[in-house]
Steps between C-alpha positions, in 0.01 A plus 500: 500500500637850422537715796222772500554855529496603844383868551729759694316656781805658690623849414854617553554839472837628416634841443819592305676823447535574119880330493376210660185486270743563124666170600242325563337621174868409310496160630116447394621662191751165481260264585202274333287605805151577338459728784689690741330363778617121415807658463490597860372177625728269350785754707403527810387113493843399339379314188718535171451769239555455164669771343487614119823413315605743226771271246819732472545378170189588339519848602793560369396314173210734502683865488773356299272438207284843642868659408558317141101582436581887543824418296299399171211789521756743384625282210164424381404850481820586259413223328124637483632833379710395235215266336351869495768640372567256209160571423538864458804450316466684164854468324755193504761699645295529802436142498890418472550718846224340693681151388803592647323632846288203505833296485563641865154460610506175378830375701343662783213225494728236448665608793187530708393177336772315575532688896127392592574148351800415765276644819280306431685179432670606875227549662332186392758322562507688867146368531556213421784412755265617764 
């Protein structure tokens, strides 16, 4: 048979100056505790609390690519630009200048390319070895 629910009839009043209170609020913060008060009662009656876990290595996966994200939006817009470009081009000799600037733009990528390709083969493989 499954235990049934016993109701709490007992009040405890407790007071806390606002130091005292921000901790408490922290470690509820850190907790799975639905509520603060089973929070409170698993304290004072010395039963475990489980605690979230944050994974070190995911975060830092996360604002790497975050970082490699805000390295691309720059390229694409060059990129964007000189589509509109080409397509305003009137004369070849124009065309023959925005070749050789595109060159650069286009090494650029590579780069980028080739940058966001080796974090992320590190940090998968950093994933996987934990």
């Amino acid at each position: 048979m499954k235990d049934e629910k016993k109701n709490r009839t007992r009040w405890l009043h407790l007071r806390l100056n606002e130091q005292e209170y921000k901790v408490l609020q922290k470690y509820y913060a850190e907790s799975l505790c639905p509520k603060l008060s089973d929070l409170a009662r698993k304290n004072l009656l010395r039963k475990p609390v489980v605690l979230k876990y944050r994974n070190q290595s995911l975060d830092e996966m996360i604002s790497e690519l975050a970082r490699l994200r805000l390295e691309l939006n720059p390229i694409g817009n060059n990129f964007n630009q000189a589509v509109k470009k080409l397509h305003s081009l009137s004369q070849i000799s124009e065309l023959k200048l925005w070749i050789m600037g595109f060159e650069t733009d286009k090494k650029m990528l590579f780069n980028s390319i080739e940058d966001i390709s080796t974090a992320i083969q590190k940090l998968t493989e950093k994933w996987l070895q934990s």
